[in-house]
N, C-alpha and C positions, 0 to 999 in steps of 0.2 A: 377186687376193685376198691378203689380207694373215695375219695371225697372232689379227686381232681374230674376236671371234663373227660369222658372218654374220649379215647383216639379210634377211627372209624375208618378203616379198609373198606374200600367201594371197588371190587374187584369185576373187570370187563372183560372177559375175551370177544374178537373183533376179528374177522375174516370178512375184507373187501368189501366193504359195506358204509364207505364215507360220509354219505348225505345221514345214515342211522346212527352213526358216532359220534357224528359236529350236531346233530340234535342229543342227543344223549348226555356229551357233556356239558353242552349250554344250560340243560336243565338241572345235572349236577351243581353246575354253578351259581343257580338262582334258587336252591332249595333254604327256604325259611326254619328259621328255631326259633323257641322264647330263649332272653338273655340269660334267664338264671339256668338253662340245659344248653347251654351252646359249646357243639364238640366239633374235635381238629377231626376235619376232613380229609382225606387223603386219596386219590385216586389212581387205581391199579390197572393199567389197561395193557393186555397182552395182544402183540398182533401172531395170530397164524397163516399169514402169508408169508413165505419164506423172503418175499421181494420188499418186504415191510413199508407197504401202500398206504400203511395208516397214518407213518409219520407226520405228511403234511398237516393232515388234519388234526391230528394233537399238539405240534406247533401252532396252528392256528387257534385254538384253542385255548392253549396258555398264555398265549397273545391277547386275545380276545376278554378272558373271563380268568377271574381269581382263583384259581385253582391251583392247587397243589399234586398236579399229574406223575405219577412216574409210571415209565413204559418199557417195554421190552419185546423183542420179536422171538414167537417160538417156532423154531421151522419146523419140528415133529408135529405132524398133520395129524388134525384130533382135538375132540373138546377137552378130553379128561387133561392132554399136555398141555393148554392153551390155561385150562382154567387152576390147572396144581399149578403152573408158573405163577399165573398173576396173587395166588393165594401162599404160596412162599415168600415173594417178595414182599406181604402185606406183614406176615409173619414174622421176616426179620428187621421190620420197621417197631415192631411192638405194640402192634394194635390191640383194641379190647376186642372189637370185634369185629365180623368180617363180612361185608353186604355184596348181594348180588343183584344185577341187573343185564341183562341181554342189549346188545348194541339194535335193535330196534323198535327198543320202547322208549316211554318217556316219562318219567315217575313227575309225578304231583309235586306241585312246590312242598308241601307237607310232607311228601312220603317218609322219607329219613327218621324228621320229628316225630313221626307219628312210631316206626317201626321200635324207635327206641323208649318211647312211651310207654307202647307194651312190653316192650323187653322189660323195662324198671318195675312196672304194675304188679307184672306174674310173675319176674323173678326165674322167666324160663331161659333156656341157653340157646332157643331156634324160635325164631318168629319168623312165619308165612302170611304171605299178604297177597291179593288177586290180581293179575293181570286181567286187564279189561280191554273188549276188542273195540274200536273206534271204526267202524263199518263206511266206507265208502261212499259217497251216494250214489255209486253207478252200480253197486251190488244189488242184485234181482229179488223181488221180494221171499223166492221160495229161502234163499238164503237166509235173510232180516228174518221170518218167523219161525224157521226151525230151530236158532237156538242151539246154534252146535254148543258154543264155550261162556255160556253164563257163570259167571263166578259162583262158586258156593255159598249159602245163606249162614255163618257163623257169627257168633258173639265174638267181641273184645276178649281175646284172652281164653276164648277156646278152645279145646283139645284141634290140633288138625292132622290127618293121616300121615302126610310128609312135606317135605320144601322142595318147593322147586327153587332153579337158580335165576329163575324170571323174575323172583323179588321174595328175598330172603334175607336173613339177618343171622348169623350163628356167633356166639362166643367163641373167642380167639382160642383159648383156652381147648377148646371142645375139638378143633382142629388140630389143635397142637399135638394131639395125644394118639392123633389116626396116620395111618401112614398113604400117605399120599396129597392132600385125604381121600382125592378122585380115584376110584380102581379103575386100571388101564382095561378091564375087559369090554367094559364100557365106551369104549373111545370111540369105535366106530356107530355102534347101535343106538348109541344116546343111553337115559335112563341114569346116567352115573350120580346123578341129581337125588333121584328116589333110592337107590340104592345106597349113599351116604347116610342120608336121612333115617332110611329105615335102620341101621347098623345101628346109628347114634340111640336110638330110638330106642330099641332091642337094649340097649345097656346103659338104659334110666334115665336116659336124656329126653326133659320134656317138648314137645313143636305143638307151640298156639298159636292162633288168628289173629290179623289185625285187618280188620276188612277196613279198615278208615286209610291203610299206608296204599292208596292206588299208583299203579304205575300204569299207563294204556298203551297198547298197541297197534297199528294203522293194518286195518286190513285192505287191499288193495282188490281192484274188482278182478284183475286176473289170479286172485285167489281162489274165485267164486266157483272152483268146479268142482262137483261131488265125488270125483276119483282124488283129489287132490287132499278134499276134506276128510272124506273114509281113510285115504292112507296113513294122513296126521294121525287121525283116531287109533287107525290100529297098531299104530308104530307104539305111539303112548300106551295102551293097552298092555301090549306086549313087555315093552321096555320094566311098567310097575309088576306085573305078575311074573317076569323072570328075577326081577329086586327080589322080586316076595318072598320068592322060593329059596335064594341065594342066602335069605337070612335066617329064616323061620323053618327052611326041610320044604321036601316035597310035598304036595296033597295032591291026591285025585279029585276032591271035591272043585279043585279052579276047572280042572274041564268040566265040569259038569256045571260050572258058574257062567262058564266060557259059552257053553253049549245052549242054555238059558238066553243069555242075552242074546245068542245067534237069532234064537226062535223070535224072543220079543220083535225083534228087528225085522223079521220075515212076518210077523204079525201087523205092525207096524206101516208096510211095504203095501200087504195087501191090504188093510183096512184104507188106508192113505189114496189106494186106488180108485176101488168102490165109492170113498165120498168126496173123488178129485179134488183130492187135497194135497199139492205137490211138496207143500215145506212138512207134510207127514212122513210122504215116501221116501223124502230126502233123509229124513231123522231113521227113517226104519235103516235106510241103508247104512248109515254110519254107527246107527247100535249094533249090527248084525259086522260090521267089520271089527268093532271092539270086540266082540264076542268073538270072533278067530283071532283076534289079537291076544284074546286071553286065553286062548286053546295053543297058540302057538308058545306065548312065554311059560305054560305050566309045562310042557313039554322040552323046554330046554333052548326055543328058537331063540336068534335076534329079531330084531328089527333091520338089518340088513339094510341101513343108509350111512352115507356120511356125513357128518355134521355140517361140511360145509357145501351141501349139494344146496345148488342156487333154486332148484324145485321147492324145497323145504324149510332154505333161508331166505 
């Protein structure tokens, strides 16, 4: 790195989802810097709809707001091909570094500024930051007090276990050196996220916190059902303890981690009964589904979804 402003890849992939990308980029476009760190923005938006439905909306877009969009349609179905496109074409633009955000969230006018704050601070090559859920008001109270996706409590600048691509920051550099960087096995089951991460990780590359860089996400009240929640959960589950294993070798101790959290959850389930407490029993069930999540990925499973199933996006 040099003395000049960083150049900044904001890389999207985007499956038919219009209203969460014309918000997405708007708020791309209103994101604040102080004068003296102010960096070229660049924005990378991959469509995975072969019929590329996006376009309107990123014409409008670039109409709309100052932006420096460039796009591309990947017809290979799949995040891993959606998200190595838009992270190539970031690549051979020259960027320093390479940001991620999901086409239905909406990062903080700060986010960016903040993300590269602590990049400069700690001097690391991966900075993760919290997606926050933005809860409905028609979502049911057992929902509101269980507490499925609180963000993690970390410092500025904290160790964090991996990145997710829901709001992340890597040195260009750091990408440049992996091949893909997304592994295609990943493409269907999701995970390719933590599995990058952990790789990077595994071979000295540091990932700290910036809980200040928020991006939030809208949960909608036909989100609100406990099959729908557990699944999320166990998918996720599954998805990091199959990473785990792909980097680090097998262990038997994850089933027996797996197997724990089953129980907690069934603890959880029954206690929650006895003192009709429904946002307990809710939580019991969605521990107890991570806990086969994490039985399933220490055993070799996927997650057995596709990215772009409208259930889960």
């Amino acid at each position: 790195m040099t003395s000049r402003a960083p150049i900044v890849g904001v890389c999207v992939a985007t499956f038919r989802r219009p209203p969460g990308l014309a918000a997405l980029l708007a708020a791309l476009a209103n994101q604040r810097f102080p004068a003296e760190a102010l960096p070229r923005v660049l924005v990378f938006v991959t469509d995975n709809d072969p019929e590329g439905s996006a376009r309107s909306t990123i014409d409008r877009a670039r109409r709309d707001h100052d932006l420096e969009i460039h796009d591309r349609v990947e017809t290979r179905r799949g995040v891993v091909h959606a998200r190595n496109a838009s992270v190539a074409a970031a690549l051979e633009t020259g960027v320093d570094f390479v940001v991620f955000v999901d086409d239905d969230e909406s990062p903080h006018a700060d986010w960016l500024a903040t993300l590269l704050a602590t990049q400069r601070a700690s001097g690391a090559p991966i900075v993760a930051g919290p997606v926050v859920e933005v809860l409905d008001d028609a979502l049911p109270a057992w929902y509101r007090d269980a507490g499925f996706y609180r963000p993690p409590e970390r410092a500025d600048g904290a160790p964090a276990p991996y990145a997710a691509c829901g709001n992340s920051l890597f040195a260009a550099a750091l990408l440049e050196a992996v091949s893909g960087p997304f592994d295609p096995r990943f493409n269907v089951s999701g995970g390719e996220d933590v599995f990058l991460s952990l790789t990077l990780m595994a071979a000295g590359a540091a990932i700290v916190w910036s809980p200040q860089a928020l991006v939030d996400t809208h949960v909608p009240a036909d989100r609100a059902r406990l099959r729908h929640v557990a699944r999320r959960h166990h998918i996720g589950a599954a998805n990091y303890t199959r990473a785990e294993g792909l980097v680090a070798g097998w262990r038997p101790t994850r089933v027996v981690t797996g197997a724990g959290r089953v129980a907690r959850g069934l603890v959880l389930v029954a206690t929650g009964a006895v003192r009709l407490a429904p946002p307990r029993m809710a939580l019991g069930v969605v521990v107890a589904a991570e806990g086969l999540g994490v039985i399933s990925g220490a055993l070799g499973g996927g997650a057995g979804r596709a990215w772009w199933s409208a259930d889960d996006r």
